[in-house]
C-alpha positions in Angstrom: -182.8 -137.6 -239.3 -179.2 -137.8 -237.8 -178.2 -141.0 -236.7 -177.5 -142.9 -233.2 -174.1 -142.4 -233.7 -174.5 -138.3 -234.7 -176.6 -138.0 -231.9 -174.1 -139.9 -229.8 -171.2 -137.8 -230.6 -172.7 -134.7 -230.3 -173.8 -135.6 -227.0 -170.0 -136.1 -226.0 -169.4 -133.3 -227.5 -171.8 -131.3 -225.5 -170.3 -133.3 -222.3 -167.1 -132.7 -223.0 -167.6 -128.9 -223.3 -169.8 -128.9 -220.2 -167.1 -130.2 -218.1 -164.6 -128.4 -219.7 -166.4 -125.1 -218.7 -166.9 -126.9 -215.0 -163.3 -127.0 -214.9 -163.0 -123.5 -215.8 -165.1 -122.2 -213.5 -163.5 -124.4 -210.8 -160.1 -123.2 -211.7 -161.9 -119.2 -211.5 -163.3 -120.0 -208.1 -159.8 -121.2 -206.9 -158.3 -118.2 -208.5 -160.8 -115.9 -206.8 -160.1 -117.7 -203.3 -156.8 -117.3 -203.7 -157.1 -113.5 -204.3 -159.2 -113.3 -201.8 -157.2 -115.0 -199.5 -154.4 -112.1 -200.6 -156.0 -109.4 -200.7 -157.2 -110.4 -196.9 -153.6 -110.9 -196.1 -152.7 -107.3 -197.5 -155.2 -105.8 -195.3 -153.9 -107.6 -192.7 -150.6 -106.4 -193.3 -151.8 -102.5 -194.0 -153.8 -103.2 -190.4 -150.5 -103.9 -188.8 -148.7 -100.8 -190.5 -151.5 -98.4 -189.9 -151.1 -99.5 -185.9 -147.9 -99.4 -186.1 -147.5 -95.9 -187.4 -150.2 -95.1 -185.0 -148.1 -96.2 -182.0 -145.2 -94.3 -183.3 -147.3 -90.9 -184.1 -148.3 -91.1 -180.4 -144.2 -91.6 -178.9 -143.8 -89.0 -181.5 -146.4 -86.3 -179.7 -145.8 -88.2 -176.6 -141.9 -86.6 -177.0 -143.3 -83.9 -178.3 -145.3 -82.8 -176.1 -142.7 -83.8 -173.2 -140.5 -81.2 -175.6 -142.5 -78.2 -175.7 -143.4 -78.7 -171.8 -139.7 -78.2 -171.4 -139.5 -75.6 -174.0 -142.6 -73.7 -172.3 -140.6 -74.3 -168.9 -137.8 -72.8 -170.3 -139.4 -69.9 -172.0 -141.7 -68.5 -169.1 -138.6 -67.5 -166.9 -137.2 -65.7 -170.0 -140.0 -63.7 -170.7 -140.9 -63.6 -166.3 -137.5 -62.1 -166.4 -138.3 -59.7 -169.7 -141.1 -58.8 -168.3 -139.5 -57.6 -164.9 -136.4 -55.7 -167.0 -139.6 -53.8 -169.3 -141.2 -53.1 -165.7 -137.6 -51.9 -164.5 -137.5 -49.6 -167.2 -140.9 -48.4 -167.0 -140.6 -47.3 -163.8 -137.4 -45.9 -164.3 -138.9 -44.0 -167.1 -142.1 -42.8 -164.6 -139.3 -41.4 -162.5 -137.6 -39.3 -164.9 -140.8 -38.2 -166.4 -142.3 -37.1 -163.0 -138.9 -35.7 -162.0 -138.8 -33.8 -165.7 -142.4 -32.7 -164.9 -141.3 -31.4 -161.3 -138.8 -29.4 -162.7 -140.8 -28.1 -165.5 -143.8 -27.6 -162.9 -140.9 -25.7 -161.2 -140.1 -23.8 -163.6 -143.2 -22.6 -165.5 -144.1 -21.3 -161.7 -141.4 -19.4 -162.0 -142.1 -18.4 -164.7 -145.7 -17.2 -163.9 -144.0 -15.6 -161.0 -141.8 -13.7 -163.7 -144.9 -13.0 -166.2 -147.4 -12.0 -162.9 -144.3 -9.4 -161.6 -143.5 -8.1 -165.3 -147.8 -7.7 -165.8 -147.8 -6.1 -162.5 -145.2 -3.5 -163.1 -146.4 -2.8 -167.0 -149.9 -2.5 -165.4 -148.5 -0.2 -162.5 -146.7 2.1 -165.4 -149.4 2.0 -167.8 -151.7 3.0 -164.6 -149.5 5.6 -164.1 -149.1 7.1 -167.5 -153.1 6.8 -167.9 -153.4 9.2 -164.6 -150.2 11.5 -165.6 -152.6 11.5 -169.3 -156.0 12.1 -167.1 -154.0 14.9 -165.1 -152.9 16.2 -168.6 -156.2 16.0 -169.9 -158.1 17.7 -167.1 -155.7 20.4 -166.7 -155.8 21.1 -170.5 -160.0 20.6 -170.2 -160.1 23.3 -167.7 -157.8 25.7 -169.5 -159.6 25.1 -172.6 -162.7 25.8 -170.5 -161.5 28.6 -169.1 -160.7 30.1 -172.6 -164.3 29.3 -173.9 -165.5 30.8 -170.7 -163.2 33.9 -171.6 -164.0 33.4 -175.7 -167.9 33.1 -174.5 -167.4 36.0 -172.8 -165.6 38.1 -174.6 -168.1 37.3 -177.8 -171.0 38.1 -175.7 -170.0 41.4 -174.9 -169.2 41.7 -178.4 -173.2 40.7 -179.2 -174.0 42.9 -176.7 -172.6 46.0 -178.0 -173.1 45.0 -181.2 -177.1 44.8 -180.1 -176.8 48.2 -178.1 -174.9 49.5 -181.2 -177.8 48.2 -183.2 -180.5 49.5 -181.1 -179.1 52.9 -180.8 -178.6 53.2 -184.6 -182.9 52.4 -184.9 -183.3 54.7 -182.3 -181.1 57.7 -184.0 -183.1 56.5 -187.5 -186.2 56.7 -185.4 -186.1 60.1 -184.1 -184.6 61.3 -187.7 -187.5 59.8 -189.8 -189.9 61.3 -187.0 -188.2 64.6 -187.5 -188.1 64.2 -190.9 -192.2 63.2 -190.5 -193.2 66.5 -188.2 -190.9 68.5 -191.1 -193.0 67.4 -194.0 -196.5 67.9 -191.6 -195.1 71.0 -190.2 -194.7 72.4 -194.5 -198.0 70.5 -195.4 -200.1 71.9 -192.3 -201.1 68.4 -190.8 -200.7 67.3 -187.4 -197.4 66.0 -186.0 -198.3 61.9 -185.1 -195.6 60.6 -182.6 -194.4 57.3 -183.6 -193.5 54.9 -181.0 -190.8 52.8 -181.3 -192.3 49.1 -182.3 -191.8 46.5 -179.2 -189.6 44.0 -180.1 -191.3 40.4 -180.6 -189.2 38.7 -178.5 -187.3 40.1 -175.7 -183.9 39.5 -176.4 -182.3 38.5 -173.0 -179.0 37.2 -172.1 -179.7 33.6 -171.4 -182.2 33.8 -175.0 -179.3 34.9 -176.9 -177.0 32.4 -175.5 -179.4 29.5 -176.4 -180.0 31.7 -179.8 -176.3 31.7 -180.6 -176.0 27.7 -179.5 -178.6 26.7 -181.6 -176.8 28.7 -184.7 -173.8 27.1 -183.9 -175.6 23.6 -183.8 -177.3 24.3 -187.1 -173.9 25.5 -188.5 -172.5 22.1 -187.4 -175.2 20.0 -189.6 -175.0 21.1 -193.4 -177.2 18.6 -194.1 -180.2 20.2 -192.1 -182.2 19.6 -189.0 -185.9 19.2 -188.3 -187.4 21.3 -185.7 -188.1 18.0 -183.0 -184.2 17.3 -183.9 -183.7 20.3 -182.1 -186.3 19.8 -179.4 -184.6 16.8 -177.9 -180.9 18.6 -178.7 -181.7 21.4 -176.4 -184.6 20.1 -174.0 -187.2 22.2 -174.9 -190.9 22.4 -176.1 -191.9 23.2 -179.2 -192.7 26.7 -178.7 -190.0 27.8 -177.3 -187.6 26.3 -179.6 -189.8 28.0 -182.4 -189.5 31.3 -180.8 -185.9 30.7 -181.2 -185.7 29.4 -184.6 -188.0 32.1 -185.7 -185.6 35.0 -184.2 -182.5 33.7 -186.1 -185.0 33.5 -189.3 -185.4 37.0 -188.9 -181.7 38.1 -188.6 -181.1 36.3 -191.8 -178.9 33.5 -190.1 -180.8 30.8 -190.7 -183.4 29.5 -193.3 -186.1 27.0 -193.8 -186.3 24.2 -196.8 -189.1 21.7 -196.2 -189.1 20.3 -192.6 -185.5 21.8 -192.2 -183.4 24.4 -190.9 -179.9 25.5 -192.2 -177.5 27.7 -191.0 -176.8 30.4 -193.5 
């Protein structure tokens, strides 16, 4: 067991470090006062800068402000006054342009007035030339009708006596085989018979033999053929009579039948 006297220094020991850590902590609290007490004084201090640069931020945009209020005075009759030379100019600029466009507007009317007269005339002339050309034509339509009339003519006498020259050669053969017939009955004691001349199938008239002769000349046109209701609607008439005609030319070997269709030989 330690004795009184252990015991009684280790309690001053124990005493002495108490107060000693006592005093520390005193000597921290004073030390934390005292930078509390500066750090309050720096705030105080950055307070008093803060409003102070605050009170100079606002004379600064106070001036500003008073600044650009003169500026903006200053400005708006320069660019009232830019605005009226651009509107001076404008208008100017309208002027010329109408007065260009009124002397263009002039001009292209005379223009017109020019091209209408010029038209006119060239319409006049080529009015003219196409009556001179119609006068031309018609005089040149009526001689060339007047020599078909004197061709048409002139052929149809030819198929006339042609025809009579024709009909008078049968009639000559006729009578000479009927001479020849009575000869031979006359040596061979039989009776004489009298052969009558055959009637022709169609009578052969002029207006017939004019169509006869256009159709020809239609079939002669179209090598390629034509069908009999081609021809119908050609030259107005019904079938029968259009076959009548087809059927004559047939028989003087002018024209000839392959199929549905006539050519012209």
């Amino acid at each position: 067991m330690p004795t009184r006297e252990e015991m009684h220094s280790l309690a001053q020991e124990i005493i002495g470090s108490y107060e000693a850590r006592v005093e520390g902590i005193a000597s921290l609290r004073e030390e934390v006062t005292a930078q509390r007490r500066a750090a309050q004084a720096l705030l105080h201090e950055l307070d008093r800068a803060h409003q102070a640069m605050a009170r100079q931020q606002r004379a600064d945009l106070a001036r500003g402000r008073a600044d650009l209020t003169k500026n903006e005075a200053r400005r708006k009759p320069a660019v009232g006054a830019w605005m009226r030379e651009v509107a001076a100019d404008h208008q100017a600029m309208a002027r010329r342009q109408r007065a260009e466009l009124a002397r263009g507007r002039a001009d292209l009317t005379k223009t017109e007035a020019r091209r209408k007269s010029a038209v006119g005339a060239w319409m006049k002339e080529v009015a003219a030339d196409h009556q001179a050309m119609a006068r031309r034509q018609r005089t040149e339509l009526a001689r060339g009708r007047a020599d078909l009339t004197k061709t048409e003519a002139q052929r149809k006498s030819r198929v006339d006596a042609w025809m009579r020259e024709v009909a008078a050669a049968h009639t000559e053969a006729r009578e000479e085989w009927q001479k020849l017939t009575a000869t031979m009955c006359s040596k061979r004691g039989a009776a004489v018979v009298e052969m009558k001349p055959p009637k022709p199938a169609v009578e052969v008239t002029p207006e017939f033999a004019s169509l006869r002769d256009r159709v020809f000349e239609y079939l002669a046109s179209h090598p390629d053929g034509t069908r009999l209701a081609e021809l119908e609607q050609e030259f107005g008439l019904p079938r029968i009579q259009m076959a009548r005609v087809v059927k004559v030319l047939m028989d003087e070997n002018k024209v000839e039948k392959r199929d549905l269709l006539y050519f012209a030989i």
